[in-house]
Biotite code that builds the C-alpha atoms (Angstrom):
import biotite.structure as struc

atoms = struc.array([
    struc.Atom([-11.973, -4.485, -10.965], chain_id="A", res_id=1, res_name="UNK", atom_name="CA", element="C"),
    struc.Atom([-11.350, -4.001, -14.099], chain_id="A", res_id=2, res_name="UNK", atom_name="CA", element="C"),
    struc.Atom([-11.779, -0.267, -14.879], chain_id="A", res_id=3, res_name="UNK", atom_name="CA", element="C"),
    struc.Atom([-9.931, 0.399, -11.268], chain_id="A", res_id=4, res_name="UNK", atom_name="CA", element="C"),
    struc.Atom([-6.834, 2.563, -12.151], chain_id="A", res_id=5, res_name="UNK", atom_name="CA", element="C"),
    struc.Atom([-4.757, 0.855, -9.667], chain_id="A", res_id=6, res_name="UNK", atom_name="CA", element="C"),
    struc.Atom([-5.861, -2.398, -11.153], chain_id="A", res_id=7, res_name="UNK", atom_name="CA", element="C"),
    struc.Atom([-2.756, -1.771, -14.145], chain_id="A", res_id=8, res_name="UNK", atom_name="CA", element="C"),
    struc.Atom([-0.519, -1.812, -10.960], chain_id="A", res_id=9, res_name="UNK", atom_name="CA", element="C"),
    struc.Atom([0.917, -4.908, -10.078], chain_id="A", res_id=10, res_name="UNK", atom_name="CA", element="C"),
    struc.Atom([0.822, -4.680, -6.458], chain_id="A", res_id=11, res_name="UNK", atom_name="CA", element="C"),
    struc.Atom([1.306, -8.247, -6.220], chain_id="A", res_id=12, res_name="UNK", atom_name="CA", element="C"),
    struc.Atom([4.343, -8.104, -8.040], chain_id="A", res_id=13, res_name="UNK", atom_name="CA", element="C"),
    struc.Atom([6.032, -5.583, -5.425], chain_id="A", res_id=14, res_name="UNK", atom_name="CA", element="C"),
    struc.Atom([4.322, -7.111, -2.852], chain_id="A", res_id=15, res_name="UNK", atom_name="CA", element="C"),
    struc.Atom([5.784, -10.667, -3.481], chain_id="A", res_id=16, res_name="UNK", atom_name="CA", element="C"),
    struc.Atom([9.166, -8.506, -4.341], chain_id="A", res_id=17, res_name="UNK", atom_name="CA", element="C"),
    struc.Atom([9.493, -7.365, -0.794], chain_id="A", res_id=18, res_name="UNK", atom_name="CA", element="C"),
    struc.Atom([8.569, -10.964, 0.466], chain_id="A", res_id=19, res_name="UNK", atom_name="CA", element="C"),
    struc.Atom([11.253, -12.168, -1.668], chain_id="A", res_id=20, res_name="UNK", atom_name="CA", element="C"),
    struc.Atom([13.813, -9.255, -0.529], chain_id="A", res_id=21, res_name="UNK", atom_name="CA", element="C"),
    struc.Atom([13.116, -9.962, 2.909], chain_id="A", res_id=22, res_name="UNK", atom_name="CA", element="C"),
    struc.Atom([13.749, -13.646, 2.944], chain_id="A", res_id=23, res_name="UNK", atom_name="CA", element="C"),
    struc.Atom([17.283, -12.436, 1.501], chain_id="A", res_id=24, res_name="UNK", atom_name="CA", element="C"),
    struc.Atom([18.122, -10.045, 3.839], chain_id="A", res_id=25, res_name="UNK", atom_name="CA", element="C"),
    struc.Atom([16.602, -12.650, 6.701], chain_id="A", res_id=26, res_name="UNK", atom_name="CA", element="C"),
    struc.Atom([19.291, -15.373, 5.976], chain_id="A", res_id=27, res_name="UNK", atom_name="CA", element="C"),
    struc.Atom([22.108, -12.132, 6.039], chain_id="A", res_id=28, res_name="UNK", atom_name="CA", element="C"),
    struc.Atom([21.240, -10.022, 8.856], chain_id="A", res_id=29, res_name="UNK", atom_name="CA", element="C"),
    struc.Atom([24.107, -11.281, 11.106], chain_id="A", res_id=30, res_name="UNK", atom_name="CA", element="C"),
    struc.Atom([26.462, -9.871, 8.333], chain_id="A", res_id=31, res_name="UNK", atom_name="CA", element="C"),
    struc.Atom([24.777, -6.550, 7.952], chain_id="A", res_id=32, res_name="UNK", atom_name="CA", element="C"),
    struc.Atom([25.853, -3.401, 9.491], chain_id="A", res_id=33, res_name="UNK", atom_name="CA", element="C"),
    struc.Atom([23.850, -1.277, 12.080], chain_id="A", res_id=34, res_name="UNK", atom_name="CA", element="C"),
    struc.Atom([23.708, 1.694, 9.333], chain_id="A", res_id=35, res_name="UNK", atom_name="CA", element="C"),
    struc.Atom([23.214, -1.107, 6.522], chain_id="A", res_id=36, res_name="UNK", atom_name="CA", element="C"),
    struc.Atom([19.914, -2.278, 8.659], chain_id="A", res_id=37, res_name="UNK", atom_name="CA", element="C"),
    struc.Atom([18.466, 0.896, 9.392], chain_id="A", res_id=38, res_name="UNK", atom_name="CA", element="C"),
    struc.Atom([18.762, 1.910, 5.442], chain_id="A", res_id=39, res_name="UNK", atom_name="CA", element="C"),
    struc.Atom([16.940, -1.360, 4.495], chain_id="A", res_id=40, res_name="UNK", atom_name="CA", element="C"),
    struc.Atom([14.753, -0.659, 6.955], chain_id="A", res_id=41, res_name="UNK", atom_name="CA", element="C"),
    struc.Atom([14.080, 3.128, 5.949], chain_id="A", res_id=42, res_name="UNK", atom_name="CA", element="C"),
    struc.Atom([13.913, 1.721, 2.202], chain_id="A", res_id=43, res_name="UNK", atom_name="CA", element="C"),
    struc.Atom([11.578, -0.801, 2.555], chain_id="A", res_id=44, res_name="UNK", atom_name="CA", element="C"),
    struc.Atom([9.128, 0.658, 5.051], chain_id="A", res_id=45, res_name="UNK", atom_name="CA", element="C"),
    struc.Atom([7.218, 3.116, 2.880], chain_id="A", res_id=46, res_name="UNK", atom_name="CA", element="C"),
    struc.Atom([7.408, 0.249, 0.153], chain_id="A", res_id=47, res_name="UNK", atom_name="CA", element="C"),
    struc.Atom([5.351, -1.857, 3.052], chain_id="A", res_id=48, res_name="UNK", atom_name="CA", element="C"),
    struc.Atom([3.029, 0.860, 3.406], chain_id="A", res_id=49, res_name="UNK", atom_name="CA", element="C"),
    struc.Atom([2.324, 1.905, 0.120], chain_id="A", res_id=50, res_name="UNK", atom_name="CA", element="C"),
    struc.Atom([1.809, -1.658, -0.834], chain_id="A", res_id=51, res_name="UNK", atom_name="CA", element="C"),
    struc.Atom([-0.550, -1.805, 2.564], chain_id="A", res_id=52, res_name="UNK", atom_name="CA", element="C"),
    struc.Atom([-2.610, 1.391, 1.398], chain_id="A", res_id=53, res_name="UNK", atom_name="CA", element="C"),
    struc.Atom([-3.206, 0.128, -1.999], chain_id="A", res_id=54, res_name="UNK", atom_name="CA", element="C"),
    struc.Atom([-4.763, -3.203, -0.988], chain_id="A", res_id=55, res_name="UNK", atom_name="CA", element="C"),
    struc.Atom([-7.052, -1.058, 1.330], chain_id="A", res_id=56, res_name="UNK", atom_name="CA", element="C"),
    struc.Atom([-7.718, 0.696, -1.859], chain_id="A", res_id=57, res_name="UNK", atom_name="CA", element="C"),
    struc.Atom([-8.616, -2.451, -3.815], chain_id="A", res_id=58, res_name="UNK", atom_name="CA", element="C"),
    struc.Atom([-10.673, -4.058, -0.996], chain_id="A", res_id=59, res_name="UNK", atom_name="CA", element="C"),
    struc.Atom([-12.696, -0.691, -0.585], chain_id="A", res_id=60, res_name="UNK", atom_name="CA", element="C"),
    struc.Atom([-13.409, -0.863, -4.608], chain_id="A", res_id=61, res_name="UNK", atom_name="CA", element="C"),
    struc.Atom([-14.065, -4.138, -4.032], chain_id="A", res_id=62, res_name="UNK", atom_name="CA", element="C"),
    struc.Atom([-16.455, -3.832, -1.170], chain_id="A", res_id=63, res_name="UNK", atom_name="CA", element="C"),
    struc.Atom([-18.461, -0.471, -1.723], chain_id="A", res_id=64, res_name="UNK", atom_name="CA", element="C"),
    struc.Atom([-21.242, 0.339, -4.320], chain_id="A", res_id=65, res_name="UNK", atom_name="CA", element="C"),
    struc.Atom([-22.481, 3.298, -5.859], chain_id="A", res_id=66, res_name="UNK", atom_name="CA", element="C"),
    struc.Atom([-23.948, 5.354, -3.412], chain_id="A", res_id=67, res_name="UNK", atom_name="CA", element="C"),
    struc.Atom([-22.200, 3.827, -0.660], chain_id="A", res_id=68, res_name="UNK", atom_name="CA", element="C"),
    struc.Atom([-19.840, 6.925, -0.315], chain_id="A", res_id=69, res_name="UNK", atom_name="CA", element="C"),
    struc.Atom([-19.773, 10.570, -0.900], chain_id="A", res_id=70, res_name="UNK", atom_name="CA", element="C"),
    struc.Atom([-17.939, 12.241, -3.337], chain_id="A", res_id=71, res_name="UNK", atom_name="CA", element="C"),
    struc.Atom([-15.582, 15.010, -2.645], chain_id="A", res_id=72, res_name="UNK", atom_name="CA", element="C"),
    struc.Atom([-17.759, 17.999, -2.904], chain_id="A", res_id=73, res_name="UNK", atom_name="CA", element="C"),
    struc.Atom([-20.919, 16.198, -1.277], chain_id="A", res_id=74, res_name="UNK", atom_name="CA", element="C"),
    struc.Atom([-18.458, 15.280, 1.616], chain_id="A", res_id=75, res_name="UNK", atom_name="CA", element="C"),
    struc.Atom([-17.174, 19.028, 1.590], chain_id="A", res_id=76, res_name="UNK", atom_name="CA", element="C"),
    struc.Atom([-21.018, 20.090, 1.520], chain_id="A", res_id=77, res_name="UNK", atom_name="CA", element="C"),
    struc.Atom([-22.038, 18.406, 4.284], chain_id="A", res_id=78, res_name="UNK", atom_name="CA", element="C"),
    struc.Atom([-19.896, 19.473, 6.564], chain_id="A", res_id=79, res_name="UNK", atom_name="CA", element="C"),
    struc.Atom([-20.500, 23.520, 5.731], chain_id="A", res_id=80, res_name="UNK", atom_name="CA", element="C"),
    struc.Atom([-23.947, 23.028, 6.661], chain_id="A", res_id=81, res_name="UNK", atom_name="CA", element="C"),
    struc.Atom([-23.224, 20.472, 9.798], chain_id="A", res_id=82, res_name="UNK", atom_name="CA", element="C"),
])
């Protein structure tokens, strides 16, 4: 996947981030607030899905060839004239 934009992403460095973030917070979470955990939470959430999306991204590059899929406007044509 070399000449993927989201290859110059390093997903696996976030992703191993929030591993590593989580493992933190696991050991702490008797000594965390109710507010404190719901702001981790809120923080780290769209981090998870982002991070979730983006490996569906890769595998899909990964997985589909040329033709397999329709371009925007062939997508967009094809359902005028459905």
């Amino acid at each position: 996947m070399p000449n993927s934009p989201h290859s110059q992403f390093p997903m696996k460095d976030v992703e191993n981030k929030i591993q590593h973030m989580m493992s933190v917070l696991s050991d702490r979470l008797d000594l965390l607030s109710d507010d404190n955990l719901e702001f981790i939470r809120a923080t780290l959430e769209p981090l998870y899905q982002d991070v979730r999306v983006f490996q569906a991204i890769e595998e899909a590059e990964n997985n589909f060839n040329p033709g397999d899929t329709l371009t925007r406007d062939e997508a967009i044509e094809y359902l005028l004239y459905m």
